[in-house]
N, C-alpha and C positions, 0 to 999 in steps of 0.2 A: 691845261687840257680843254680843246672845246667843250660848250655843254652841249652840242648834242653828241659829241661821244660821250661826255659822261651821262646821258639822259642813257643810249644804247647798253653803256655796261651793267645801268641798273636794271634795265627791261632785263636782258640776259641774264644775271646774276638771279633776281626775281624770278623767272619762271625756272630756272634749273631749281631752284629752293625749291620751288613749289611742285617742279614732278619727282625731287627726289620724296616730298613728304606724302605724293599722292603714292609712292610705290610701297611706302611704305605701310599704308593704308591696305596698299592694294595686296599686301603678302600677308594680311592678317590670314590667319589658317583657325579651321575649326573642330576641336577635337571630341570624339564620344568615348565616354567611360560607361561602360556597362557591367554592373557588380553580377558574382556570382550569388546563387540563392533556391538551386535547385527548380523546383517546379512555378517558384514566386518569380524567376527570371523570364518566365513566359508575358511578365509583365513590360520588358522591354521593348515588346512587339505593338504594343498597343502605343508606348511613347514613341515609335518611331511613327507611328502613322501619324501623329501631330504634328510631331517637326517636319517629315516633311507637308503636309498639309500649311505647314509654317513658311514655308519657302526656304528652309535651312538647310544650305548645302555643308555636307560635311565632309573634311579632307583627311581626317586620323579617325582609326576605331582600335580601342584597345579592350576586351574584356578576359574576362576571369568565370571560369566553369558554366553555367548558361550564359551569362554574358559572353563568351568566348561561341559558343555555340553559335548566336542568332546572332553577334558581330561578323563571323565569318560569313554566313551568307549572306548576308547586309553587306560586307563588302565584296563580294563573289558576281553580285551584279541583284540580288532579289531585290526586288520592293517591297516597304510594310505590307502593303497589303496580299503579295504574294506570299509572304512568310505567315502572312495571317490564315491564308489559306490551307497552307500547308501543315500548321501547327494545331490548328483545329479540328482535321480529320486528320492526324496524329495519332496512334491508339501508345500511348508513353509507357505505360503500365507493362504492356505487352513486350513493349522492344527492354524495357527495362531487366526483367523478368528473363528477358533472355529463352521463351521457352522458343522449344525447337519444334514444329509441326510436325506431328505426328508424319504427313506424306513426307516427311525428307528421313526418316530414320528406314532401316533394313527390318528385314522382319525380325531379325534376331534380334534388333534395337527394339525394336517393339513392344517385342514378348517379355524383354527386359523392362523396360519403362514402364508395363502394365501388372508387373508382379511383386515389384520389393517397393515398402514404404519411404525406405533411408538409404543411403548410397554415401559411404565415408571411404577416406585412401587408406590402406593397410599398409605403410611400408615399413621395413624394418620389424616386421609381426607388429607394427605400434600403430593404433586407431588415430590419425589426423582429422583438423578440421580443416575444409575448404577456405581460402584465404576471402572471399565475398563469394554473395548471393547469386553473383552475374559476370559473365566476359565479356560483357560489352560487346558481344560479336552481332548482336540486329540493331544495335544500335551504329556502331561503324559500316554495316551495311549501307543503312538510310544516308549517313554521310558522304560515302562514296558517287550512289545514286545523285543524290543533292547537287553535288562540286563536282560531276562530272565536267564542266564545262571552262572547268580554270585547272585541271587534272596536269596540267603542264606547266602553270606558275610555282617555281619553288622558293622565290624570292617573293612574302609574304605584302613590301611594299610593293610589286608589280600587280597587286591585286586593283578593280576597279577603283578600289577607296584603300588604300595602305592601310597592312593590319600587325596588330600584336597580338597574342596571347599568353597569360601563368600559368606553369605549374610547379611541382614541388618534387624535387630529390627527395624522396622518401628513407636515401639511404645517409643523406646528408644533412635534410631542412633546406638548404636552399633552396634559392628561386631560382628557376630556369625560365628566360624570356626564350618564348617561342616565336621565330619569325621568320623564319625559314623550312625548307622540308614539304612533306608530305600535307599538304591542308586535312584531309580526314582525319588522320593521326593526330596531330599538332592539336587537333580542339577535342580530342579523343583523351588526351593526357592531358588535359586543363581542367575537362568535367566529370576525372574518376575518382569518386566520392571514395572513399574508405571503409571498407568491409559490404560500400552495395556494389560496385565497381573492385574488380583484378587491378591491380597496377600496369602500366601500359613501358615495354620497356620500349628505349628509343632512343638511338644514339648512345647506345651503351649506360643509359642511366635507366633507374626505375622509378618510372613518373607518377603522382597520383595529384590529385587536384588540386589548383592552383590558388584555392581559397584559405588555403592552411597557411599560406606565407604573406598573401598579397589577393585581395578578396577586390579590391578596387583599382584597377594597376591607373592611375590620375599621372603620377611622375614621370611611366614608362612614355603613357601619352602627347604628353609637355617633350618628352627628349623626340619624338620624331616631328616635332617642331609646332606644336599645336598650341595659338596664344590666346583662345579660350576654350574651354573646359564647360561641355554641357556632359550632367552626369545623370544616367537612371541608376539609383540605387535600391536593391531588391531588398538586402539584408536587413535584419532586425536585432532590435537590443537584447539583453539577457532575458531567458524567459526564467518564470515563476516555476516552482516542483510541480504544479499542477501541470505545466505544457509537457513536462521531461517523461512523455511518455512512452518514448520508443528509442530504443538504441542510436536510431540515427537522429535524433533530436539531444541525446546528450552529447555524441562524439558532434555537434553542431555548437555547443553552449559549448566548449571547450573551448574550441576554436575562436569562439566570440569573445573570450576574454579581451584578447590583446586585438582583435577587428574594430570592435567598440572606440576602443581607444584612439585606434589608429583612424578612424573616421571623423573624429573630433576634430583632426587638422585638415585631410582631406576635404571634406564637406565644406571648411574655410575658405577653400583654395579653388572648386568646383565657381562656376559663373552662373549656370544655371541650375538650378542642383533639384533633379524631381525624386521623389520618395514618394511614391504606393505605395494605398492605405491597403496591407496585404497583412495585417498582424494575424488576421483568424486564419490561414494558411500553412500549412507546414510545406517542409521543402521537396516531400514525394506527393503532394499535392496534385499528380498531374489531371486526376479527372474531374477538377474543378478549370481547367485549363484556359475556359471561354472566359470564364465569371474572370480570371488572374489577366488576362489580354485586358478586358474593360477595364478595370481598375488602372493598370497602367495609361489606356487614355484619359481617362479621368484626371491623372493625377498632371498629365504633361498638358493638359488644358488651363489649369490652373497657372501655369508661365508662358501662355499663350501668346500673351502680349508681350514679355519679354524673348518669345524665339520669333514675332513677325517685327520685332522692332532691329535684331540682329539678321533677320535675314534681308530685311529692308537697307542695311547700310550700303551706301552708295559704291563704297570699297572694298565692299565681300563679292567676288566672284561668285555668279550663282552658276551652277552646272547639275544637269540633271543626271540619272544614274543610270545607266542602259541596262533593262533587265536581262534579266539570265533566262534560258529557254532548256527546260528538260531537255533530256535525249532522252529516247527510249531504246534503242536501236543498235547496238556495238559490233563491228567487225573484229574479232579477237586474230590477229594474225600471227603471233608469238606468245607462246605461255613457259615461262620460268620459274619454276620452283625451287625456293631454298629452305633448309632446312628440316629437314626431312632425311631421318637416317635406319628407323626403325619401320619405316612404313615407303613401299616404293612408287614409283611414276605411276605404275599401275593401277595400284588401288587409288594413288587420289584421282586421277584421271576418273578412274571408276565412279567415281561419287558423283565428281562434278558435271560427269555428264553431257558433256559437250569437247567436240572435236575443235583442234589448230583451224582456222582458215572456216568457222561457222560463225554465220550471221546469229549473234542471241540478243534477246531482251535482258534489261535489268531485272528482271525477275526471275529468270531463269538463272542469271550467275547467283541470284543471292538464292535461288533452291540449290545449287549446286554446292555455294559456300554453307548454308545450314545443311548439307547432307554431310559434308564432310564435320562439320561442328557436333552431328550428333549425333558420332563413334567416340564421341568424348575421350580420342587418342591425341586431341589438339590441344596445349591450351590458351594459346593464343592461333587467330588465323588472319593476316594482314596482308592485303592484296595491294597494288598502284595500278593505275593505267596511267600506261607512257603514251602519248602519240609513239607511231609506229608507218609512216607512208599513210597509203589509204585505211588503213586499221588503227587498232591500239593492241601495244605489246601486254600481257597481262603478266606482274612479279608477283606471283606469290608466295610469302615468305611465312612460315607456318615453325612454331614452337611446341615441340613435341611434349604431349602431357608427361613429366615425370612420375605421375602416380600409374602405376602399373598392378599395383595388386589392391582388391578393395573388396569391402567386407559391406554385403546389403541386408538389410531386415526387414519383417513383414510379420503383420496378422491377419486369420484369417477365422471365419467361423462363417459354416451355413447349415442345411440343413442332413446333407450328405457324407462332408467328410468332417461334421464339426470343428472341436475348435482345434487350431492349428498357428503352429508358429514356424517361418520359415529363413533361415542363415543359409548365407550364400559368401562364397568364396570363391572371387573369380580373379584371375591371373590371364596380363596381356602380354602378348611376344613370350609366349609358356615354351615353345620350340621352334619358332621359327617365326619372322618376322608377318605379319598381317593375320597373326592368330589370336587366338582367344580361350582360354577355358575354364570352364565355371561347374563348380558344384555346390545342388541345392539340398539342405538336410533338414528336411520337417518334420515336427515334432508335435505332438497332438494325443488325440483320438485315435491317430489312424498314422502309421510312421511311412514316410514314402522318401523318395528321392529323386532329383536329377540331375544328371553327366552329360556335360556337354561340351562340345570342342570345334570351332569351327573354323577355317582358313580362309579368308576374303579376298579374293585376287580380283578383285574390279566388273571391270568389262568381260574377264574371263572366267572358266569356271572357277568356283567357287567350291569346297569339299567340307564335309563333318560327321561326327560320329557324337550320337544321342545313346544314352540309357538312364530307361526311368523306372521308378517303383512306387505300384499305385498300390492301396489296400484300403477297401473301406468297407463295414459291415453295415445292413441295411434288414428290416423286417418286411417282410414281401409278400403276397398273395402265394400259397401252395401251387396253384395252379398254373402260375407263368413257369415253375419247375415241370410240371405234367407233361407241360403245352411241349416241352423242348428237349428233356430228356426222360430217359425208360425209365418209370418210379412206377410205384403200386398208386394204381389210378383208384382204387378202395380206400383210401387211406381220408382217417376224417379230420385230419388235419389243413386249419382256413390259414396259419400264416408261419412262416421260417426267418429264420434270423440267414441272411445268406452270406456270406462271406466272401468276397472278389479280391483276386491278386491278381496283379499285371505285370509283369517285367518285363517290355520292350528295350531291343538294342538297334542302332540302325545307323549305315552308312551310307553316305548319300553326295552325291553333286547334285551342285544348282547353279544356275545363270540369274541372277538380276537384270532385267532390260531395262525396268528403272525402279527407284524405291518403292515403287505400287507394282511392281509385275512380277513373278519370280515361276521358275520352273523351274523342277524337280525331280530325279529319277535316282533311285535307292531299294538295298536290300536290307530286308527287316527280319531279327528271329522275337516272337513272341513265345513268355511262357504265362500260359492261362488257367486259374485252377477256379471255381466254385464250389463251392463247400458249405457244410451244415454241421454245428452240433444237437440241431432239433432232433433229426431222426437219428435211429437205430437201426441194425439192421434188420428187426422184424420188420420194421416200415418199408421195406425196399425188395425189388424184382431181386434177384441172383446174378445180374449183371456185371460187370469188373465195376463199370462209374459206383456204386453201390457199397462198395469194399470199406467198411472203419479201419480207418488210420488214425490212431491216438485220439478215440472215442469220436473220429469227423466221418462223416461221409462226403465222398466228392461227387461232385456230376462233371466236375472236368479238370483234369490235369494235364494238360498237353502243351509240348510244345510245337510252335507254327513257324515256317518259314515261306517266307514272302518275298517278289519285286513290285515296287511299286512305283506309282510317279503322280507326280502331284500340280497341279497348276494353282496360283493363287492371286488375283486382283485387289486389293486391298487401297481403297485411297479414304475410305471412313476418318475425318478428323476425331473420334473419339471411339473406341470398340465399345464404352456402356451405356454412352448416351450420344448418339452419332445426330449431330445437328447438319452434314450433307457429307456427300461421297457416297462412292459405288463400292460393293465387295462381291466378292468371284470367288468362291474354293472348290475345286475340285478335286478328288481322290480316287485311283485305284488302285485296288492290292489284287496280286495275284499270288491264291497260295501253293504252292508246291511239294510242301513237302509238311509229315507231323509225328511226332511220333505216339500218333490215334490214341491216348487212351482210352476210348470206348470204340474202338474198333470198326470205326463207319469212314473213317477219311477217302474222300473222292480229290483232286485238283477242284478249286472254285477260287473265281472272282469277288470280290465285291467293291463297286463302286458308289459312291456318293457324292454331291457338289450342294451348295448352297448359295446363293446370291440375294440382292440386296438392295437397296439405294434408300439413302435418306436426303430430307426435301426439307424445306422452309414454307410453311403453309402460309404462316403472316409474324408480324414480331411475335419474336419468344414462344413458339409456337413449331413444335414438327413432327413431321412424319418419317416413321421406319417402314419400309415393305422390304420383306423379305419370303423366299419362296426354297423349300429345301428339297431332296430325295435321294433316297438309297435304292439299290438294287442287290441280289446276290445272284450269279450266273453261275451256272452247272446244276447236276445232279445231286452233287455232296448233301448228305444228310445233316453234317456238320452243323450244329444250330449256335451254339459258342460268338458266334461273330455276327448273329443276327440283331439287329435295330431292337434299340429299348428306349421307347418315348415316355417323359414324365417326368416334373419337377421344375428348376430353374437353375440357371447359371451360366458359365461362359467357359469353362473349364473340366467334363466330366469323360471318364475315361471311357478308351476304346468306341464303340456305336452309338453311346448313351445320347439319347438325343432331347434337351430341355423340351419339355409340352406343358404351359399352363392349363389347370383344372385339373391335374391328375398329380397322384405323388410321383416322386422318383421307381422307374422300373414298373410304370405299372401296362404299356401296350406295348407286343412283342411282336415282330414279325419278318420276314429276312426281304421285305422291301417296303417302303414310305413315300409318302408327299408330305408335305408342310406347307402352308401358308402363314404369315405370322402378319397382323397390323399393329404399332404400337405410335401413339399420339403421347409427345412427351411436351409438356408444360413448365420450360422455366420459368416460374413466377418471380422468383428472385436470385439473382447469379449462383451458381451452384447447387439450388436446390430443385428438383424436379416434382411433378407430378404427373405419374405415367399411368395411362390408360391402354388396355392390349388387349386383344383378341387372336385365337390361332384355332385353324380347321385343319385335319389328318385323315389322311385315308391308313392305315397300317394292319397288314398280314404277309402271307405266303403268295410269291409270284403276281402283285400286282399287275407288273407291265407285261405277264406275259398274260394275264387274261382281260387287260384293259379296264381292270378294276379302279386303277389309281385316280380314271375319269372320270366315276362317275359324284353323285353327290356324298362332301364327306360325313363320315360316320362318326368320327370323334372331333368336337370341338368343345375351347375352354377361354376362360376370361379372366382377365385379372384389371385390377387396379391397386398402382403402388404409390413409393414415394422411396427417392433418389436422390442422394448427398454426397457430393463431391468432397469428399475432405483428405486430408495429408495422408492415410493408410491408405486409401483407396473408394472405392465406391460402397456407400452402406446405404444398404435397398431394402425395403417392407413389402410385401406385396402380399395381397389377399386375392386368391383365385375359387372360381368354381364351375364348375360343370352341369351341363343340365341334364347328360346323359346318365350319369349318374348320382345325379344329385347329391352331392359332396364339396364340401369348400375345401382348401386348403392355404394356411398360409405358410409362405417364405421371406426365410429373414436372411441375412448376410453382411462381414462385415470385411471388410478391407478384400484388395486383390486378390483375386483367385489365383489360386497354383495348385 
């Protein structure tokens, strides 16, 4: 062979060597392991901003529970620092927690949420307990919002950066690699912790977090082809009895047996392997969440120079990550519901609030999804957006709560109906599908009840039937007796023990126009008696009211029949301590018909409304204003149904209207104003300091003689202190008057009813 062939076959033979060993170079792939670790995974965010600050591009992301979390949108298209953004004005706690805002519940939800301390499922007549603290459902919201913008990738390597996520057969132990499907769901069933998190079913399995089986998935990594392995690991070694101080820190030490272990090889096997110094952190840690972000760069700065020496190789492909751009904005052009066999199109439509073919906000679907979330007839509520043409199709696919009947409890004590204990027994789909009916049987001082039954058909009306029983005895001025029915005005009697019973029944439709709006028009029969064992009947005119029955005298035993309609505005984030929102109640009753026992009944009116708005003056710091009035229209002498101002509360029957500086029942008159100011001071989460002031004009036919405008006549002052805790609201308040020169204090403990 000549030599310059043979010089050519070496040149050729030469460079083929050499670009198969450059391609070889050139296919090195770079893989991220991201452990799970709860609130300490917040620390992931902090090592991505190094790496990439590093120039390290990365082609595989696989994590496990937060890891799974902040890998998905890390490969979704965010940037560290965009995820930094996002995770920082985070409120975790909140979405964790799962509460449901107040303006997304109905009023019946309402009045329920603000009455019983404990809410257990009664099935089978047997007390259960709730399977976790939370559904994950504001949490999967935020995720939805998040990954709107890959909501069409179902194949998890078509993601910016190919992803993986674990989690666990709860009914099997095994791993389930997630890598496919729904992305919100898929890192939804990866970081559902165990008893704080519902299990997520999905594909026919029932998932719970991925840290139970596989806390570092490093191997799953390696199989999508990744030939090194930079790892943040959040986890920690066993803790001492001194950390094991909460439920979810032992069912965590459990788990960490065989973690521990298994990380001994993994962390062998890892290339660059960062660990934050996160020990004094626990894993519900979220509102430490800034300080858990720095530690993480902290800790990937310290391999600083091994991620710019890796990004520097000459045969790493460097490629930058195109970020991901919110929407805000959704054309819904199809909506699909499944699941749903007890509750129909109409009521959820009803909730959600929003029509086929309507431009909404992400905010608006997830008020729509928390409205439906909190008739707690769901227990799971799992939505997709499909591209759909110029829209997106919306699936929502919804698992019906199997607990239908459930047993709530409550305490209560103030200064009116004393102390009180209240059981409740409420039954869903009682007779027909989108009902409800519940009865309340309190036990006390004072024995009362309430029957209730309501049918929710959405968008459309709405129907129910109420019956309650009030009783509470009270010592009172002689005089407010004088002022209102025919007693011997000689009598030298200064105070009576009075006795009130109420039995109201009432049928009624309503319209919801949204979870703050509701209108109301219903027929009501009241039975109203007052009564005394102070007097006798020497003390008393010859009147029939007068008459002893079983050594009582009454001033009123009648029954009243009424229509009435009601308007209500309600978007107040809390009815005890309302840090913003407006409120609207309006009422009138018209009565018709009674059977007089004291023999004066004419047809009369009476209406009342009250309104409201609370403000934000500066941090932790607010304002209540609120402005009230009644009226009574006609001749009717009937005084039974006139205004009684005085005391405190949020719950007192019939007229009785709360006025700090005076006791309970102590200014009577069949029309009112109120103005009320209250400056409430969280000083520290859940505890208040409230300061308040309230001015009344109250007697006979204010607004017909223009009284009501002029300067008012009774005003009174208080200063309390207010405590959010698990039974409900416990309030001190010391009030006084300078009219009459008299303090008084109010105490109260848990929910009123």
């Amino acid at each position: 062979m000549p030599k310059y062939l043979m010089l050519l076959f070496l040149i050729i033979f030469s460079t083929a060597f050499r670009g198969q060993d450059s391609n070889k170079h050139k296919d090195l792939k770079i893989g991220l392991v991201l452990s799970g670790g709860g609130a300490k995974g917040l620390a992931h965010i902090g090592a991505l901003k190094v790496i990439e600050e590093a120039g390290v591009k990365i082609d595989y992301i696989g994590g496990t529970s937060m890891g799974a979390i902040v890998g998905a949108l890390y490969a979704s298209g965010y940037t560290a620092s965009e995820l930094d953004s996002i995770f920082r004005s985070t409120n975790f706690m909140s979405l964790i927690q799962d509460n449901v805002p107040r303006s997304s519940k109905t009023f019946y939800e309402k009045e329920d949420s603000e009455r019983y301390a404990i809410t257990l499922p009664f099935n089978g007549f047997k007390i259960t307990i709730p399977q976790a603290i939370s559904g994950g459902q504001s949490i999967y919201n935020e995720f939805v919002r998040l990954l709107y913008h890959v909501k069409d990738v179902k194949d998890f390597s078509k993601l910016k950066i190919p992803f993986v996520c674990i989690a666990t057969d709860i009914e099997t132990g095994d791993e389930v690699r997630l890598d496919h499907g729904y992305l919100p769901q898929a890192i939804l069933a990866s970081g559902t912790f165990p008893s704080l998190f519902r299990p997520v079913e999905l594909d026919g399995k029932v998932l719970i977090d991925g840290g139970v089986v596989n806390n570092y998935p490093l191997r799953e990594v390696k199989k999508m082809g990744a030939d090194i392995i930079i790892g943040v690991d959040v986890q920690h070694g066993l803790s001492d009895r001194e950390n094991l101080v909460s439920a979810t820190e032992i069912l965590l030490q459990i788990n960490n047996y065989r973690t521990v272990r298994d990380m001994e090889k993994k962390s062998e096997l890892t290339d660059i392997y960062i660990t934050p110094d996160i020990k004094e952190y626990s894993v519900i840690d979220f509102n430490y969440g800034s300080a858990i972000i720095d530690k993480g760069e902290v800790a990937a700065r310290l391999k600083f120079d091994d991620l710019v020496k890796l990004a520097g190789d000459p045969f790493v492909k460097k490629r930058g990550v195109i970020p991901a751009k919110l929407k805000d904005t959704i054309h819904v052009n199809e909506l699909m519901i499944q699941g749903n066999y007890n509750y129909s199109r109409a009521y959820i439509m009803g909730k959600l609030r929003f029509n086929v073919d309507d431009d909404i906000t992400f905010a608006k679907l997830q008020r729509g999804i928390n409205n439906l979330s909190a008739t707690g007839n769901f227990r799971s509520i799992k939505y997709e957006m499909l591209g759909n043409g110029d829209g997106v199709g919306l699936l929502l696919n919804v698992t019906e709560n199997p607990d239908k009947m459930f047993i709530r409890l409550g305490l209560h004590y103030d200064d009116l109906y004393k102390s009180a204990g209240i059981a409740n027994l409420t039954k869903k789909n009682f007779l027909m599908d989108d009902d409800v009916a519940s009865f309340d049987i309190i036990i006390g001082d004072n024995l009362r009840y309430n029957l209730e039954y309501y049918v929710d058909k959405g968008f459309y009306w709405s129907f129910g039937i109420n019956s309650n029983f009030d009783d509470f005895n009270k010592e009172i001025d002689f005089d407010l007796i004088r002022s209102n029915f025919e007693v011997d005005a000689s009598s030298n009697i200064q105070k009576i023990n009075l006795s009130a019973t109420d039995l109201t029944n009432q049928v009624y439709v309503q319209t919801v126009l949204k979870e703050e709006f509701a209108f109301t028009l219903g027929l009501e029969h009241k039975l109203l008696k007052y009564s005394t064992k102070t007097l006798n009947v020497a003390d008393t005119t010859s009147t029939s009211s007068t008459v002893p029955s079983n050594s009582r005298t009454y001033f009123e035993n009648s029954n009243f029949y009424s229509a009435y309609g009601k308007l209500t505005y309600d978007t107040y984030d809390d009815i005890f301590f309302p840090t913003k929102g407006l409120f609207f109640d309006g009422d009138f009753h018209f009565y018709v018909l009674s059977s007089d026992f004291n023999n004066n009944f004419k047809e009369f009116s009476i209406g009342k409304a009250r309104m409201g708005g609370a403000f934000s003056l500066f941090n932790k710091v607010y304002l209540n204003l609120e402005a009230e009035g009644g009226f009574k229209w006609g001749i009717s002498p009937v005084a039974s149904m006139d205004f009684i101002l005085g005391g405190f509360g949020t719950h007192l029957v019939n007229n009785a209207i709360p006025f700090y500086g005076y006791d309970f029942l102590s200014l009577v008159g069949n029309s009112f104003v109120k103005t009320t100011a209250k400056i409430d001071y969280e000083f520290v989460p859940k505890n208040h300091i409230l300061i308040t002031a309230n001015f009344a004009n109250v007697g006979d036919d204010l607004f017909r003689t223009a009284d009501w405008f002029k300067e008012p006549e009774f005003s009174g002052y208080g200063i309390g202190y207010g405590l959010e805790s698990f039974i409900g609201p416990i309030q001190f308040y010391y009030t006084f008057s300078p009219e009459q020169k008299e303090n008084h204090l109010f105490f109260s403990v848990g929910y009123w009813f």
